[in-house]
DRENDRENMI-786821 format. One line per 8 residues: number of its first residue (from 0); their letters; for each residue x, y, z of N, C-alpha, C. Coordinates in steps of 0.001 Angstrom, whole numbers, m for minus. Layout:
BEGIN
NUM = a = X,Y,Z,X,Y,Z,X,Y,Z ~ ...
REM end
This chain:
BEGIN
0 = xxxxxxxx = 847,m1174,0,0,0,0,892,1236,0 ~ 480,1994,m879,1355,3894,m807,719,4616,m392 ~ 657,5021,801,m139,6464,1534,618,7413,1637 ~ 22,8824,1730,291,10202,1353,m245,10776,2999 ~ 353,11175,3892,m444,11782,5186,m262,13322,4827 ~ m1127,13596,4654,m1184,15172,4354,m1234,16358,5261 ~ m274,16940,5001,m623,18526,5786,m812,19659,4996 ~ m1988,19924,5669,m2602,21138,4528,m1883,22615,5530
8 = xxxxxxxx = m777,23814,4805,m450,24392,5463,m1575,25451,6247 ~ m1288,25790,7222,m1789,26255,8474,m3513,26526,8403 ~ m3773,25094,8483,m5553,24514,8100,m6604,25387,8227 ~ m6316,25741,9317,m7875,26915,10121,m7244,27929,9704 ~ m6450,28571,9681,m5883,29811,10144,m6043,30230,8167 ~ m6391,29233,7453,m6272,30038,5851,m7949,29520,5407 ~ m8603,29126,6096,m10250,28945,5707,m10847,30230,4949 ~ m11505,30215,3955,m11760,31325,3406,m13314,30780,3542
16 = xxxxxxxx = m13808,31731,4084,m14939,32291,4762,m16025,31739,3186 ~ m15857,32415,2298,m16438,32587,932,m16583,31010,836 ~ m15756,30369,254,m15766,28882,368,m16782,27868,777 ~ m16390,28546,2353,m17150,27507,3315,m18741,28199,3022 ~ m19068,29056,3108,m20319,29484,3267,m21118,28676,1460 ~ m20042,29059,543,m21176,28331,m579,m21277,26902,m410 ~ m20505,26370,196,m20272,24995,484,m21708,24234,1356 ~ m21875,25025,2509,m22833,25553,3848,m24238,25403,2923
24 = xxxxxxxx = m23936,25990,1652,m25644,26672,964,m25666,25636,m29 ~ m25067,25165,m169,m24969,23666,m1007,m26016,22611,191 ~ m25351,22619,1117,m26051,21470,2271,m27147,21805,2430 ~ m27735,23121,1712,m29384,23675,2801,m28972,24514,4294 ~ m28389,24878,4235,m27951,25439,5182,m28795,26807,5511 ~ m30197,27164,6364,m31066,28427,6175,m30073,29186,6475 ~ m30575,30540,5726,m29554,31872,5168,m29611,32357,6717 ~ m31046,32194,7688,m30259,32864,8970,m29505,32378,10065
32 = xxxxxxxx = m29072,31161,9393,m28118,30256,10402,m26346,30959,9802 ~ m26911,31044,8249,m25202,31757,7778,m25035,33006,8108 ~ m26160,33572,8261,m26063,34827,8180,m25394,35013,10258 ~ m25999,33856,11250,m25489,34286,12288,m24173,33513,12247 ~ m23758,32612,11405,m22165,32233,11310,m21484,33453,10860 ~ m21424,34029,10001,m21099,35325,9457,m21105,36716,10281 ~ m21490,36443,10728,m21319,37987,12364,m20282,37031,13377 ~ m20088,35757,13594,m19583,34994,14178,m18125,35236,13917
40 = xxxxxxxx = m18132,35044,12161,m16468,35233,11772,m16523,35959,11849 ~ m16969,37183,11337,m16318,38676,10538,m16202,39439,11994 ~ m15332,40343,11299,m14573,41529,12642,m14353,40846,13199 ~ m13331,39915,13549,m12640,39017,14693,m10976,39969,14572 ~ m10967,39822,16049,m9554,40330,16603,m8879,39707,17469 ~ m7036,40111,16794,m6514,38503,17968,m5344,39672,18440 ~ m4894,39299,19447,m3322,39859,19793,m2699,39152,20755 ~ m1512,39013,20757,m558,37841,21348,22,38488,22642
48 = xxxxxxxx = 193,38063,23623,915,38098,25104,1913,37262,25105 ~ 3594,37896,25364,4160,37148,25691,4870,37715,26799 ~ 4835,36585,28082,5242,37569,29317,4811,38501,29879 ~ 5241,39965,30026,4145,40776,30236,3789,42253,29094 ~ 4284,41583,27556,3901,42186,26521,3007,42136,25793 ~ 2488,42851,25757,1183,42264,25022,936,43205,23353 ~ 701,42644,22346,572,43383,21050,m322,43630,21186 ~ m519,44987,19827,m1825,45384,19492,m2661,44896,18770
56 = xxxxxxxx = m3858,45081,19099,m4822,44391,18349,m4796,43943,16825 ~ m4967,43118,15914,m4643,43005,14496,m5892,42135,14056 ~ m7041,42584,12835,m7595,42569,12219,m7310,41377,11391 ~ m8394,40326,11766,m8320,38675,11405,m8924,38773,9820 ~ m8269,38547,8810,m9086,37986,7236,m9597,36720,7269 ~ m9567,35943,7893,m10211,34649,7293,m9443,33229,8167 ~ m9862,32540,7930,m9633,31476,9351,m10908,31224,10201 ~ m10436,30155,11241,m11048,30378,12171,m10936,29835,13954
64 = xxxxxxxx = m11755,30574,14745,m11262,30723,15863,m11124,29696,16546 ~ m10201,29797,16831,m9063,28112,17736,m10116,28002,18860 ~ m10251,27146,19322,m10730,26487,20853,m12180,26614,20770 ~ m12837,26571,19320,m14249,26326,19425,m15065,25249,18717 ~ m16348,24703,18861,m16461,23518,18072,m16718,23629,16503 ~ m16827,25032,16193,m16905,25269,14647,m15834,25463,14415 ~ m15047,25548,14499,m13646,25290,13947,m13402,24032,13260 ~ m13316,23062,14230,m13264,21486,12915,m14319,20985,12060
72 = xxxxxxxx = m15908,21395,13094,m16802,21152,11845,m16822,21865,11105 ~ m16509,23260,10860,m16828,23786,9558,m15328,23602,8648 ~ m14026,22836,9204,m13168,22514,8638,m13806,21332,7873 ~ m14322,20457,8574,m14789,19197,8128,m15970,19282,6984 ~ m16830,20548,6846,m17835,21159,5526,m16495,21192,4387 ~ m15558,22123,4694,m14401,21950,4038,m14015,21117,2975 ~ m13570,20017,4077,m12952,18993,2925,m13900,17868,2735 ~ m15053,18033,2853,m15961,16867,2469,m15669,16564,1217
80 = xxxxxxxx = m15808,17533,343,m15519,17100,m1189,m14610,16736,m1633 ~ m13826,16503,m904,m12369,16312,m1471,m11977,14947,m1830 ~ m11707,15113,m3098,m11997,13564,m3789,m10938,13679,m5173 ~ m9943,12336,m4616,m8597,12691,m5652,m8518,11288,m6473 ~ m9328,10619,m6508,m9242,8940,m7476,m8936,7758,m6663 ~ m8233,8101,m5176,m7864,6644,m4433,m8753,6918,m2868 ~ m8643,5761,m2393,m8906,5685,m818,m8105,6752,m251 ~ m9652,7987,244,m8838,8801,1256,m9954,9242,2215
88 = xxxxxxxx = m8845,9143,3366,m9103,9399,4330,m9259,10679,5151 ~ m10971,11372,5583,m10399,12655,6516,m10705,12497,7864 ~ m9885,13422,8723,m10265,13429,10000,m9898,14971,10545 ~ m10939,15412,10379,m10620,17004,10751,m9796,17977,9627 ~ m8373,18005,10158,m7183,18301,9150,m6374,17528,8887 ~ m6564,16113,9462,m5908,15110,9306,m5929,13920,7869 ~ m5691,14223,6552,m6427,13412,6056,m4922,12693,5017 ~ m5933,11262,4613,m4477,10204,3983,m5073,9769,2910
96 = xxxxxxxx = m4477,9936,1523,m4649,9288,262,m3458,7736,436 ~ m3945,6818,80,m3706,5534,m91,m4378,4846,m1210 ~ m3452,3863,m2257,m3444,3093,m3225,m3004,2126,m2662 ~ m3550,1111,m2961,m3245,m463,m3320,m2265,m1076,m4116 ~ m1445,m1545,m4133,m312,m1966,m5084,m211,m3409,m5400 ~ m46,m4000,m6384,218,m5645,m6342,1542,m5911,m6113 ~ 1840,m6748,m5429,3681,m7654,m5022,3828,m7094,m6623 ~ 3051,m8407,m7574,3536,m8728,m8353,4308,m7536,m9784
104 = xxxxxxxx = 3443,m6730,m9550,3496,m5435,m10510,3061,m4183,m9813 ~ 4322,m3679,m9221,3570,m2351,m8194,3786,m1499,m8921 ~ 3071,m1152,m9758,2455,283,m10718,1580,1423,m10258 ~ 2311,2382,m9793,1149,3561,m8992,756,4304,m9710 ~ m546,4966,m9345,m1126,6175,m9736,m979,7298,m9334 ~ m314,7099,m7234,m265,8391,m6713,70,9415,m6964 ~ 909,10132,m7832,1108,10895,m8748,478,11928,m9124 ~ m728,10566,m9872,m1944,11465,m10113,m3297,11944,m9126
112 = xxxxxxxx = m2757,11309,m8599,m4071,11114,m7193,m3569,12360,m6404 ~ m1997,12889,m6148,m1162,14335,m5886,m2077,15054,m6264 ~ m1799,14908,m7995,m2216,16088,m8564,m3746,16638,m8240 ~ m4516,15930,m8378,m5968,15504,m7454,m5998,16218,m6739 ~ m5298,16036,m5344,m5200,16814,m4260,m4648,18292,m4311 ~ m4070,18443,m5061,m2998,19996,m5455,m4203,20759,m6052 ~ m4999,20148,m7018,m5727,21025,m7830,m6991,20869,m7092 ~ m7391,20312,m6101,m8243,20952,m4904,m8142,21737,m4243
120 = xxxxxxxx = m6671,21676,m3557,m6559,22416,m2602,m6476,24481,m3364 ~ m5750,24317,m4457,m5897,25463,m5298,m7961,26133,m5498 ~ m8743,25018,m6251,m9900,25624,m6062,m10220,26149,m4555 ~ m10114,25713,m3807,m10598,25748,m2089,m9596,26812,m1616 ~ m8539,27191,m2056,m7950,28322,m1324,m7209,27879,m93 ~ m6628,26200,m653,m6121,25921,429,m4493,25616,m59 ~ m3632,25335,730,m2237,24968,369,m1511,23674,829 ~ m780,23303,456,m448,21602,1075,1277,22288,1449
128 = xxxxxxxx = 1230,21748,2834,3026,22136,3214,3511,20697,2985 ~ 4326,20727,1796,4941,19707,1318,6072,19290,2568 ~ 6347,20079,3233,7894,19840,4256,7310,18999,5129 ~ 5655,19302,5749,5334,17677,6794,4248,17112,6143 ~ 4369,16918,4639,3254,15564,4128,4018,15035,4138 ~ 4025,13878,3891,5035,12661,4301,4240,11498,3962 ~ 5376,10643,2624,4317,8838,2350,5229,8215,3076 ~ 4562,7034,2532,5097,5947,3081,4706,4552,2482
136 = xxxxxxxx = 5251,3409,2098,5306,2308,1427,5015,1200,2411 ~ 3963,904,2702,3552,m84,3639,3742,m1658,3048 ~ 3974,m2571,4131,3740,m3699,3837,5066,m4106,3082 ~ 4700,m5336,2526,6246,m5715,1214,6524,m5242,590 ~ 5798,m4068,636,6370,m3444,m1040,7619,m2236,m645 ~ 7482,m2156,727,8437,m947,1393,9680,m1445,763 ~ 10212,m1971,506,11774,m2378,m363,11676,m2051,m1890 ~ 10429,m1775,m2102,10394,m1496,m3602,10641,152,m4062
144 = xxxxxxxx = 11549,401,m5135,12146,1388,m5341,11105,2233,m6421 ~ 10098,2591,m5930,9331,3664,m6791,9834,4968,m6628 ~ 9390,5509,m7731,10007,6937,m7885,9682,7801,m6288 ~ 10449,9294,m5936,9743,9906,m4898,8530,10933,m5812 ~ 7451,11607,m4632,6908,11980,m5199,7326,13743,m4832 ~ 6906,14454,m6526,7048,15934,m5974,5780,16703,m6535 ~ 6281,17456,m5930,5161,19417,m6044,6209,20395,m6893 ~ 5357,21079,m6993,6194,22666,m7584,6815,23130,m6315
152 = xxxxxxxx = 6486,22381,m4936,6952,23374,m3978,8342,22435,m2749 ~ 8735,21004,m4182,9700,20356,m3415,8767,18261,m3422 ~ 9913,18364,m3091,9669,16683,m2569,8625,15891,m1964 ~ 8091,15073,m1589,7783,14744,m619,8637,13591,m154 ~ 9061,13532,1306,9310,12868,2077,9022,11368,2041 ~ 9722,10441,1572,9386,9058,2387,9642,8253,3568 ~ 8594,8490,4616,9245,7687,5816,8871,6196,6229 ~ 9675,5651,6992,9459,4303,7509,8407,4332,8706
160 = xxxxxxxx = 7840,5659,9228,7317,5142,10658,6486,6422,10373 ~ 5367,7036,10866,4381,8350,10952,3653,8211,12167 ~ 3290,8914,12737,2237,9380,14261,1080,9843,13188 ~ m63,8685,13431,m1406,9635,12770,m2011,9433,14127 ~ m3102,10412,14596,m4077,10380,15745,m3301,9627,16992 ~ m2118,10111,17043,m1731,9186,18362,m1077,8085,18177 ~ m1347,7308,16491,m614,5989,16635,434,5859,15962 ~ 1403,5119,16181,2344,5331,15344,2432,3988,14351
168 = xxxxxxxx = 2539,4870,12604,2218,3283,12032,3457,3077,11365 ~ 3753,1700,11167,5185,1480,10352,5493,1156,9366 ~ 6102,1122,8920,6093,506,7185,5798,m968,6949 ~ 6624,m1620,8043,6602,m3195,7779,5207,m3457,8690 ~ 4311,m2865,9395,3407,m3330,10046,3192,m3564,11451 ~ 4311,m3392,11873,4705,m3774,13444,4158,m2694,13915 ~ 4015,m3094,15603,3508,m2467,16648,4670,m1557,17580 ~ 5858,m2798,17191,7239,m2065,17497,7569,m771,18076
176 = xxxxxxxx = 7594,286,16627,7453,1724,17038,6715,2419,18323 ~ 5116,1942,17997,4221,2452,18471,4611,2292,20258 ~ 4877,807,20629,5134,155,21815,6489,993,22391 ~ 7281,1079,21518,8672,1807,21722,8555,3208,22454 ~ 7436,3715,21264,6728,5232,21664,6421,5565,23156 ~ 5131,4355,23223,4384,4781,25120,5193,4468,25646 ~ 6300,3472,25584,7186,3117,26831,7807,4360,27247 ~ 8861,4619,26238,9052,5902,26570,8274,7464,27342
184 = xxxxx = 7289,7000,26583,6563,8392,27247,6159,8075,28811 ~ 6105,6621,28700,5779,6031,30158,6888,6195,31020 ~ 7557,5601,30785,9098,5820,31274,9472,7264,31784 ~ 9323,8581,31054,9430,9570,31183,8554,10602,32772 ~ 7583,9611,32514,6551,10240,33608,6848,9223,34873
REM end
């Protein structure tokens, strides 16, 4: 199997308001439920404290506000559509394109299934940070020398081991890593 764990660069914080709302009116969404999401986003103001400095106020464009429950669901209106030709997976901002490969003839598509994803994230106003997507070659085929994959904006990464939701998965299948992982963290505490 070839999976793609994707990071879309800085997820909430580049949501374009416009987007989500035609997206929203696609579902049936009544105009005075958008209309009170929309006083919700707009005129939002953030400023940072560090120590006992504090900045001035600065005028939010688009995103949205950390530590609330519309934040991932209306991330999750988001990428509902998001549909690149293989098994993929979302979870919030968390999401994984995966293909199937045969032993016998491992011929991929991911490539194109990239491009899929690139030319979504472009309609949607979103961006992919190529520096932490990261595949990976699961199973037997991890010894097999397929091309790497790239972007206009660099490489992607192939690793032997990834942390999705907490778990850590490995190339060859083992629990290994993962076990290696809590001990440690156990160990630590």
């Amino acid at each position: 199997m070839r999976t793609i764990f994707v990071d879309f660069r800085k997820a909430f914080d580049l949501v374009n308001h416009n987007i989500l709302f035609q997206k929203l009116q696609k579902y049936g969404i009544p105009d005075f439920l958008l209309l009170w999401l929309g006083s919700y986003l707009s005129n939002r103001q953030q400023r940072v404290r560090a120590n006992q400095t504090i900045s001035s106020w600065k005028q939010l464009k688009g995103g949205m506000p950390q530590g609330s429950w519309l934040g991932p669901l209306s991330f999750l209106v988001l990428v509902d559509d998001l549909t690149t030709g293989c098994l993929t997976h979302k979870y919030v901002d968390d999401s994984t394109l995966s293909e199937l490969l045969q032993s016998n003839f491992p011929h991929s598509s991911m490539t194109n299934y990239l491009q899929n994803l690139i030319d979504w994230t472009a309609v949607n106003d979103m961006q992919l940070n190529t520096s932490k997507t990261k595949e990976m070659i699961l199973g037997c085929l991890a010894q097999t020398n397929l091309p790497l994959l790239t972007t206009s904006t660099g490489t992607i990464e192939r690793v032997t081991s990834f942390k999705l939701l907490g778990v850590y998965i490995d190339s060859s299948l083992s629990w290994t890593t993962h076990i290696n992982n809590i001990t440690k963290k156990a160990t630590r505490r």
